[in-house]
C-alpha positions as CSV (number, residue, x, y, z in Angstrom):
1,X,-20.9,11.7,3.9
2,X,-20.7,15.8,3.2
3,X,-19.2,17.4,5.9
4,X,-17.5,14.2,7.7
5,X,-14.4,14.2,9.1
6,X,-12.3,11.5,8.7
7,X,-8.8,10.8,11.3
8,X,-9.9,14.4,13.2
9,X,-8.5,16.5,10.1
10,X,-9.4,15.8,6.0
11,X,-13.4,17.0,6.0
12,X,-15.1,15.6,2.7
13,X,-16.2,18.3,0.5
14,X,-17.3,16.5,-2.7
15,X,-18.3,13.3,-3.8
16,X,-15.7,12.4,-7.0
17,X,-16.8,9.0,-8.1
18,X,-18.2,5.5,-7.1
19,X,-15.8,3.1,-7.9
20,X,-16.1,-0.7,-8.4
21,X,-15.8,-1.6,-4.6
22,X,-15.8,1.8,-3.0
23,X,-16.8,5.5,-3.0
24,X,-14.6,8.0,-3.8
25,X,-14.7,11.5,-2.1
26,X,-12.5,14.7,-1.8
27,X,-11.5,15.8,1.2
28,X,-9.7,18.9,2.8
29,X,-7.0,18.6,5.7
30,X,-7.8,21.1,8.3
31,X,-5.4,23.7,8.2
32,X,-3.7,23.3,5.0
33,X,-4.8,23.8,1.2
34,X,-4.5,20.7,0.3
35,X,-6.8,18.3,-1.1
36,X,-6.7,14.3,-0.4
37,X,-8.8,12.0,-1.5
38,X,-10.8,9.5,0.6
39,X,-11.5,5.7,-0.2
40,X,-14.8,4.5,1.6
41,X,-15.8,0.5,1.0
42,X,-19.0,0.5,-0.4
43,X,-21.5,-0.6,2.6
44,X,-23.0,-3.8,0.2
45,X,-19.1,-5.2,0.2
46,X,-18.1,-4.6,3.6
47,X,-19.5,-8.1,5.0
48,X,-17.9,-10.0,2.2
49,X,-14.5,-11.2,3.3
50,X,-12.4,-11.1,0.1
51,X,-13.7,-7.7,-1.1
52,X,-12.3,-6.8,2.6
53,X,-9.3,-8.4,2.1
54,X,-8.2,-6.8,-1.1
55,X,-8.9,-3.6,0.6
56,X,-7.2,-4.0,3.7
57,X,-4.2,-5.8,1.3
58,X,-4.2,-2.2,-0.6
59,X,-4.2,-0.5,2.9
60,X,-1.4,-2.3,4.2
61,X,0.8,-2.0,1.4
62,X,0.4,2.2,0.7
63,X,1.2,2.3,4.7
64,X,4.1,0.6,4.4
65,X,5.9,2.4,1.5
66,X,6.7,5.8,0.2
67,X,7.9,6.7,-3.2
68,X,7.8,9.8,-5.7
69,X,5.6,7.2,-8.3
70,X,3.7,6.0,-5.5
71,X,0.5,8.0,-4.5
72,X,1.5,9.0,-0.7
73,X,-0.9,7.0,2.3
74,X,-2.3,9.5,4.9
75,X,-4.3,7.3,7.2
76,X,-7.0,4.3,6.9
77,X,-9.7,2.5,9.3
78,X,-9.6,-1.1,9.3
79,X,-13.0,-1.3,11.2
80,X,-15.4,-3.8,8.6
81,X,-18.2,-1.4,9.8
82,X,-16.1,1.7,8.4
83,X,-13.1,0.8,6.2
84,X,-11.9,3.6,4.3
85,X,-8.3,4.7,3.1
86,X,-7.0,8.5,3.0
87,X,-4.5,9.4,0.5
88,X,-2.6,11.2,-2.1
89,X,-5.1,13.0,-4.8
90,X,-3.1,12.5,-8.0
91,X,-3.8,14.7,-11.0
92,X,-3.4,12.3,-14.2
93,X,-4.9,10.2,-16.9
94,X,-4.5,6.6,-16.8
95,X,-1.8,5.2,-19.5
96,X,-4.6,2.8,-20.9
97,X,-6.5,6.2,-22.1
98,X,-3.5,7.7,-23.4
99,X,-2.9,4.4,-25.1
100,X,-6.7,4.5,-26.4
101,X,-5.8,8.2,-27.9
102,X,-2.5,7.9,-29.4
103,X,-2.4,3.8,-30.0
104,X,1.7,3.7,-30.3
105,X,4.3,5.4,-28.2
106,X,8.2,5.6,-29.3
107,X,10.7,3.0,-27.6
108,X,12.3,6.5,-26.0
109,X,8.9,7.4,-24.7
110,X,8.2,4.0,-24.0
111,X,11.8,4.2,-21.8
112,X,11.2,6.7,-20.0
113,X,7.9,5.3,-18.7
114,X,9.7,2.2,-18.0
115,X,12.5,3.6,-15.9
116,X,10.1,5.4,-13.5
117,X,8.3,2.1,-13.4
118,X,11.2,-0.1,-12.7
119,X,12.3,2.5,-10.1
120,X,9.6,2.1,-7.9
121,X,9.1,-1.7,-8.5
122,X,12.8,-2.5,-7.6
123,X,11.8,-0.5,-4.1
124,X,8.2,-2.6,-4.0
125,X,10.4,-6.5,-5.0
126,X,13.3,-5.5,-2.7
127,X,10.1,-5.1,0.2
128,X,9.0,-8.9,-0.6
129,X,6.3,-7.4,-2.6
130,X,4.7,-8.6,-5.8
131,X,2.2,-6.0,-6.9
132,X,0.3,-9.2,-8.9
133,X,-1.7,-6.5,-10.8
134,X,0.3,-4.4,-13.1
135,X,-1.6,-3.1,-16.3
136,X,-2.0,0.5,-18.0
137,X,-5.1,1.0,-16.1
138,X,-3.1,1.0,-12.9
139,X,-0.2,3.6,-14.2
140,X,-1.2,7.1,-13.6
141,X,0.1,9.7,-16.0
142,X,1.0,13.1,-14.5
143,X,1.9,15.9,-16.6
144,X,1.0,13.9,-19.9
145,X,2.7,15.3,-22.8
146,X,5.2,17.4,-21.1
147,X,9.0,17.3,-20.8
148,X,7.6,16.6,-16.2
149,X,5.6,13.3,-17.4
150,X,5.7,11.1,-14.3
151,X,4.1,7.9,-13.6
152,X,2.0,6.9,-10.0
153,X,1.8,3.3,-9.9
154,X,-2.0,2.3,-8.2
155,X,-4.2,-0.1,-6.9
156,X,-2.2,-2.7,-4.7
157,X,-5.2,-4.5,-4.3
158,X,-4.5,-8.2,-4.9
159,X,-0.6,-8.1,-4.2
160,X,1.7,-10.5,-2.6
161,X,3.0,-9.1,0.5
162,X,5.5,-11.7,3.0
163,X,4.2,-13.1,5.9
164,X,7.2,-12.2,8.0
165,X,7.3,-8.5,6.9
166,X,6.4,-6.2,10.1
167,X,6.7,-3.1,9.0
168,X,3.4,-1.6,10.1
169,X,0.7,-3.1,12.8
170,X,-1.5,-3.4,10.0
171,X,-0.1,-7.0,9.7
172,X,-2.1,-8.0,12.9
173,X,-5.2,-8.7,11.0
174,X,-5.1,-12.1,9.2
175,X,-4.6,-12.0,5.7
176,X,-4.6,-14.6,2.9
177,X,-3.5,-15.0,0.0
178,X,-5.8,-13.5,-3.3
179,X,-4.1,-14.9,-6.5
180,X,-5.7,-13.0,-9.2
181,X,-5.4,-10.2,-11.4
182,X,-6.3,-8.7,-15.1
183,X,-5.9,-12.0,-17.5
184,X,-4.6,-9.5,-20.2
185,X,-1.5,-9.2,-18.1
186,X,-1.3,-12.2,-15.9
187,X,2.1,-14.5,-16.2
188,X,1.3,-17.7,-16.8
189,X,2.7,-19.2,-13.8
190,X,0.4,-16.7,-12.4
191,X,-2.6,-18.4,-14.5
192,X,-1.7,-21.6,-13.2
193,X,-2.6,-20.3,-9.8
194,X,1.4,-21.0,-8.8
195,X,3.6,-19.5,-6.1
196,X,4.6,-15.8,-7.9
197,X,7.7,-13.9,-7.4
198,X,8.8,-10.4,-8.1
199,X,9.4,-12.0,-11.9
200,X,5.6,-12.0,-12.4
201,X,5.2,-8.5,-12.4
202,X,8.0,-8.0,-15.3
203,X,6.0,-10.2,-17.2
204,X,3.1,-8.1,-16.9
205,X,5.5,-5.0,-17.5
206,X,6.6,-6.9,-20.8
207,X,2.5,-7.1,-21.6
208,X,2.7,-3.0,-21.4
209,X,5.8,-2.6,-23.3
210,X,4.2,-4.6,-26.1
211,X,1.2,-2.8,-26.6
212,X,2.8,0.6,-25.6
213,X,5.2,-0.2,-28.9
214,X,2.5,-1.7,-31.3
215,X,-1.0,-0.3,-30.1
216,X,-2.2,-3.6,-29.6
217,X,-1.5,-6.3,-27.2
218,X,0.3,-9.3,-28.0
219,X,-2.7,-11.5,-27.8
220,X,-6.4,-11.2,-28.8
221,X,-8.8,-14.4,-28.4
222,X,-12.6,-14.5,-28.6
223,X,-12.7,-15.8,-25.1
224,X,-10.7,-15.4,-21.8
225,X,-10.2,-18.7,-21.8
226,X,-8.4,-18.9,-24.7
227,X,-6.6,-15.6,-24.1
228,X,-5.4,-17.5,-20.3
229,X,-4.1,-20.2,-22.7
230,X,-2.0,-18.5,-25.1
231,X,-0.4,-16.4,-22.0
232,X,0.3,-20.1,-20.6
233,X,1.7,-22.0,-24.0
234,X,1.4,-19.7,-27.0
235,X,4.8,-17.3,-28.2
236,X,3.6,-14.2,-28.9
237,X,4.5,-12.9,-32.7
238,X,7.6,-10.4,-32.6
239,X,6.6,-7.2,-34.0
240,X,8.0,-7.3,-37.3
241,X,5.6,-9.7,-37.9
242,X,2.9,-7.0,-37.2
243,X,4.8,-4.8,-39.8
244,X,6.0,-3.0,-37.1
245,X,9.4,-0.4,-37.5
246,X,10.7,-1.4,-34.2
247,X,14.6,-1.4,-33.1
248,X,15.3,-5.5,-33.1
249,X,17.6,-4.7,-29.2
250,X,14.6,-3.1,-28.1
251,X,12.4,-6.1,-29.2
252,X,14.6,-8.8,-27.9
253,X,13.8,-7.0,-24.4
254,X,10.1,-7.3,-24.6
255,X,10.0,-10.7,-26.3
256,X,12.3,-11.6,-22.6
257,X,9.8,-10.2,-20.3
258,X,7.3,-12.4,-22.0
259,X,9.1,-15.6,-21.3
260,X,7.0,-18.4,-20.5
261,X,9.6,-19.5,-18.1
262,X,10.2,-16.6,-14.7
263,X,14.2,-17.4,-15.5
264,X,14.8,-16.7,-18.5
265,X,13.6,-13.4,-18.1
266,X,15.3,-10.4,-16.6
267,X,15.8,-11.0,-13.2
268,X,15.1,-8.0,-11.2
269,X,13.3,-4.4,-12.5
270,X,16.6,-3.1,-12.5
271,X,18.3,-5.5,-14.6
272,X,14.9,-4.7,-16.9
273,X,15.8,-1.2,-17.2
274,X,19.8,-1.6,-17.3
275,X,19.1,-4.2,-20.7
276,X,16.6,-1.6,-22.2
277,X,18.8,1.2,-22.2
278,X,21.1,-0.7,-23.4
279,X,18.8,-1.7,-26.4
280,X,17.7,1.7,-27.0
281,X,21.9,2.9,-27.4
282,X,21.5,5.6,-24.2
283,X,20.5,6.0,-20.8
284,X,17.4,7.4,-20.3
285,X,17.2,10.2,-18.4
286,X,14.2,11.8,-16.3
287,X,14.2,15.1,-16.0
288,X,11.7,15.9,-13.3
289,X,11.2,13.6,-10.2
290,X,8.2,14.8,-8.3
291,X,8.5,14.8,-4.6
292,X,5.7,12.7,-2.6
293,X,4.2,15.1,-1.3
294,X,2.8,16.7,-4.3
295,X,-1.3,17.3,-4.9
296,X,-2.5,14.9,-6.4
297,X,-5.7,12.9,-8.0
298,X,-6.7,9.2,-7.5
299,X,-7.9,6.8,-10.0
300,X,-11.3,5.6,-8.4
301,X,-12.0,1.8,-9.0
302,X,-10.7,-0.8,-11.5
303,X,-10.8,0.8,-15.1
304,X,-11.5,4.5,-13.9
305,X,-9.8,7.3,-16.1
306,X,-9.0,10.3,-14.8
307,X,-8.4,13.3,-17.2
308,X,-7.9,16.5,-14.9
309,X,-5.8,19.1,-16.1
310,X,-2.0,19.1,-14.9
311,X,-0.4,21.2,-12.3
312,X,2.9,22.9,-12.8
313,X,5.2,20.7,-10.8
314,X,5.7,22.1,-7.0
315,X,8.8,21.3,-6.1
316,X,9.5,20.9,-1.8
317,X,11.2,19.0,0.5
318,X,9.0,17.0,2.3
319,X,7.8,17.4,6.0
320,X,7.2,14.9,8.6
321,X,3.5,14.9,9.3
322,X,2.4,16.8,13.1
323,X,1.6,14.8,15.8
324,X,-2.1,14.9,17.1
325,X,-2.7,16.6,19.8
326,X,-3.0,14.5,23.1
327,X,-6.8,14.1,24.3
328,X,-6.2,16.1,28.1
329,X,-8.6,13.1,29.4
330,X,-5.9,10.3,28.3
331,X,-2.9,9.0,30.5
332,X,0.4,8.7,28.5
333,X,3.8,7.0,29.1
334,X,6.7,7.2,26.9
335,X,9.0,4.2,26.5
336,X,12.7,4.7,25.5
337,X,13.9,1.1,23.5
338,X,17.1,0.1,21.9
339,X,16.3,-2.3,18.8
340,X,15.5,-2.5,15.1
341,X,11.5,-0.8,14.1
342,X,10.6,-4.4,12.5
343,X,11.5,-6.0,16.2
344,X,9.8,-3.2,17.8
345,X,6.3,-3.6,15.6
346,X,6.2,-7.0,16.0
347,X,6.8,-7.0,19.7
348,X,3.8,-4.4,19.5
349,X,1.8,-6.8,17.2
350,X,2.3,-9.7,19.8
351,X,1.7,-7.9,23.2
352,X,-1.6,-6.4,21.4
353,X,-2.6,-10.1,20.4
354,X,-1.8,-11.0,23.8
355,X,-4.1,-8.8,25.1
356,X,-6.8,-9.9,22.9
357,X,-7.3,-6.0,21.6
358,X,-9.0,-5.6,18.4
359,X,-7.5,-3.2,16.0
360,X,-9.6,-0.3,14.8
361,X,-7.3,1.8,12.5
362,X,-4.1,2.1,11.3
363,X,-1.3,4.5,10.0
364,X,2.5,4.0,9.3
365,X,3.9,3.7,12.9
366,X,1.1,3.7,14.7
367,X,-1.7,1.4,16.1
368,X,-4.9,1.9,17.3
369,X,-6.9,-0.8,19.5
370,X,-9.8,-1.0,21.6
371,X,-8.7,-3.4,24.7
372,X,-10.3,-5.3,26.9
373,X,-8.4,-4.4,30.4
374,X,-9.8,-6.9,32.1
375,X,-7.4,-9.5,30.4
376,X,-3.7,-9.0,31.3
377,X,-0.6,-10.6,30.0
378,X,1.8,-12.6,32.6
379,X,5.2,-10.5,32.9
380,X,6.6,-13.6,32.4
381,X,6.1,-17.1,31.4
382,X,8.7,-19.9,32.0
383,X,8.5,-21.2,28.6
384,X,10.2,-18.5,27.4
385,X,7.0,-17.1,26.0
386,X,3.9,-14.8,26.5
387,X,0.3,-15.7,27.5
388,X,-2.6,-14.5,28.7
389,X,-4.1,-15.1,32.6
390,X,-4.8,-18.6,33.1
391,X,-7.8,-17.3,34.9
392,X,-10.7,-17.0,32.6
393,X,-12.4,-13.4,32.0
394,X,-15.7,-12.3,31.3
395,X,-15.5,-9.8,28.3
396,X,-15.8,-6.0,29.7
397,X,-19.1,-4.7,29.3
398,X,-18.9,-1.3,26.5
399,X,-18.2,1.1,29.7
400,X,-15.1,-0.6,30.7
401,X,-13.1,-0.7,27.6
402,X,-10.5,1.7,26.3
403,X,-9.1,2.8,23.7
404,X,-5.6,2.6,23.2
405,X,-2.5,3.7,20.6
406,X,0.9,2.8,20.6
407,X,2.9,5.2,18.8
408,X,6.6,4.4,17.7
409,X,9.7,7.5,16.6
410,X,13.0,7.9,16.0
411,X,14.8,10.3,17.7
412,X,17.4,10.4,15.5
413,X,17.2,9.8,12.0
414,X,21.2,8.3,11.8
415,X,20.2,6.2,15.1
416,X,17.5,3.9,13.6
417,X,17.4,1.6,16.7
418,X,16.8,4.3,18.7
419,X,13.1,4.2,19.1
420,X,10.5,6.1,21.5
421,X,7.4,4.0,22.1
422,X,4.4,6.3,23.0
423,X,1.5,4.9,25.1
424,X,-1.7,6.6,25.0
425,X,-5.1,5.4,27.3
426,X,-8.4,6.9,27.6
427,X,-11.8,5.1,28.9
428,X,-14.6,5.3,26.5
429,X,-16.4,6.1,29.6
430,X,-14.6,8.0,32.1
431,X,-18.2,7.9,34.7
432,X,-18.5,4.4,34.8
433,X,-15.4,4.1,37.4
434,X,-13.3,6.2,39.4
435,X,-10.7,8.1,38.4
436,X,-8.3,6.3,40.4
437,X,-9.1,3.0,39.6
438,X,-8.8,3.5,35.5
439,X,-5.4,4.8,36.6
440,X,-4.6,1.6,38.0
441,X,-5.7,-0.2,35.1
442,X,-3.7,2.4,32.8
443,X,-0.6,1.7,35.0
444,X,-1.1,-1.6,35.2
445,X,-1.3,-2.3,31.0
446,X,1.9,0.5,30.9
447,X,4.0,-1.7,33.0
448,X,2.9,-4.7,30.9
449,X,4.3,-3.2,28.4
450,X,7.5,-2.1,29.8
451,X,7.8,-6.0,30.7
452,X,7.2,-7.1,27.2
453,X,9.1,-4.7,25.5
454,X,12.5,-5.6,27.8
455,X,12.2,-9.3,27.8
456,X,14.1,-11.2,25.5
457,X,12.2,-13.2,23.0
């Protein structure tokens, strides 16, 4: 794995760690001085659908969103021979080993951990996404101990991500739903294996504000049976029951979070962070917002502490990333469309599926498929719909298939509806037929295209 290259530019130098499901590597990008780090699914997990599932589930949810306190997606393959995941390489300790060392924070430390955290959750719930796995082994602590402590919130694993979201082509790969998560922090309607909303997660969040404030979490059992249980039924005790020299404002806050019932407790992350800073008598301020582009280091696996020394902050504004350089083999068409990019993905999604192409890798914007020419979609059905050729088709032998990407942009940043739709094709054989006739068959899936794209659905 030395010396690969993964997505044409980030070469692996060093092996960092082997996590629970995957290898961990660090990787260059060609080019720049920047290190990233790469995700590879261990090749004993890769034929086991749920493994594949929570990492195509993390995938699909980094490529979709981008946030100071998240770690920032650079690419991923979603082929079950060779999943891997590119991203940010964050430079932190993990808030469970800072817990471990210094067993209680203040409630103004506490805060100001909680406002990064409720600022990046409100932007995860407002997605339709329930990250169903919050604990302190998940936070990332950048710059511990300094007036530029920063939180990146990890592993998105196992969350809850809507059906109807269409943000990225990644959602063209059937998912289903994993309920599960770290029984220390699950909420119990969570436990009972019910329907969970963004409420779920403040649950867990009231779990970490509890033990952040009294070292200890609000309930130990012999068994996780019995700790599942006394999430489900049992009221935790307050911490001036503990002993415990904690503002009452600021523990009727956490004792909230931990209601049994989702409504009776605070209704949204902000409304969290709007009744804590109430509690605490001031509005917490952050000092230092890091920008996402930032180096960085990754937590590897579940329970993986990383204890690198910190960075001084590097403050820029971040840059769009270059486009790839076109492959001077490939045929490519460039489609001007007037709509909103959730309409435009999903029309993409659709006339892929139509085509019966198989997705091979994925990035924010972009989709990459190997396609079958031989199959073709009718311009036009009567029904109002799409479908493939009634005639039935042989799949194309190796020789004859392509490889395709359809690439959406704005051209405008204040003209969001505006969007450029970039077609690329290239043979994975250019010998086996004549110039001419892939040209056909490039022209042919282009117009397609053009059909699909203008048709009213």
């Amino acid at each position: 794995m030395i010396g690969r290259t993964f997505l044409q530019r980030f070469c692996v130098e060093r092996l960092l760690c082997k996590g629970g499901i995957g290898l961990i590597y660090i990787a260059r990008q060609a080019g720049q001085d920047r290190e990233v780090v790469v995700k590879v699914l261990k090749p004993e997990f890769a034929a086991k659908a749920t493994i594949r599932e929570r990492f195509r589930r993390e995938i699909q949810v980094l490529s979709r969103l981008q946030h100071p306190y998240l770690a920032e997606y650079y690419g991923a393959s979603l082929d079950p021979g060779d999943m891997f995941l590119v991203m940010e390489y964050v430079r932190g300790t993990a808030l469970d080993f800072l817990q471990q060392q210094r067993r209680r924070f203040s409630p103004e430390r506490v805060g100001k951990i909680l406002a990064q955290l409720c600022e990046v959750l409100q932007m995860v719930h407002e997605r339709g996404i329930v990250h169903c796995d919050l604990k302190p082994a998940n936070i990332m602590i950048v710059h511990p101990d300094t007036s530029c402590e920063s939180i990146k919130l990890m592993d998105f694993g196992l969350a809850k991500v809507p059906a109807t979201l269409s943000l990225t082509a990644l959602d063209m790969i059937n998912s289903s739903e994993l309920i599960s998560g770290s029984p220390g922090y699950m909420s119990p309607e969570q436990i009972r294996s019910e329907d969970v909303d963004h409420r779920s997660d403040l649950y867990s969040v009231g779990v970490m504000m509890y033990e952040m404030l009294a070292g200890r979490p609000p309930f130990e059992q012999p068994t996780m049976a019995a700790l599942l249980a006394a999430h489900k039924k049992e009221a935790p005790p307050t911490l001036a029951q503990r002993g415990l020299n904690v503002p009452p404002f600021i523990e009727t806050v956490v004792q909230k979070c931990l209601a049994k019932h989702r409504e009776q407790r605070p209704q949204s992350a902000s409304e969290l962070l709007q009744l804590y800073e109430r509690a605490l008598g001031k509005k917490i301020v952050i000092p230092y917002k890091p920008v996402a582009t930032s180096h960085s280091h990754l937590q590897g696996g579940a329970g993986q502490k990383q204890t690198e020394g910190s960075r001084a902050p590097v403050l820029e504004a971040p840059r769009p990333a270059p486009k790839p350089a076109v492959d001077p083999n490939a045929s490519v068409y460039t489609l001007d469309v007037r709509m909103p990019e959730s309409m435009a993905l999903l029309k993409l999604r659709g006339f892929v599926q139509d085509l019966g192409g198989q997705m091979v890798e994925g990035e924010a914007g972009v989709i990459r498929v190997r396609l079958d020419p031989e199959q073709t979609v009718q311009p036009w059905s009567r029904d109002g719909g799409w479908s493939l050729g009634e005639r039935k088709v042989q799949a194309a032998p190796s020789n004859k298939l392509i490889n395709m990407e359809l690439r959406i942009d704005r051209a405008d940043p204040q003209q969001p509806n505006q969007l450029t739709i970039t077609l690329t094709l290239r043979a994975r054989n250019l010998l086996s037929m004549s110039k001419r006739d892939w040209k056909e068959r490039y022209d042919r899936i282009h117009l397609d295209l053009k059909a699909y794209m203008q048709a009213m659905r």
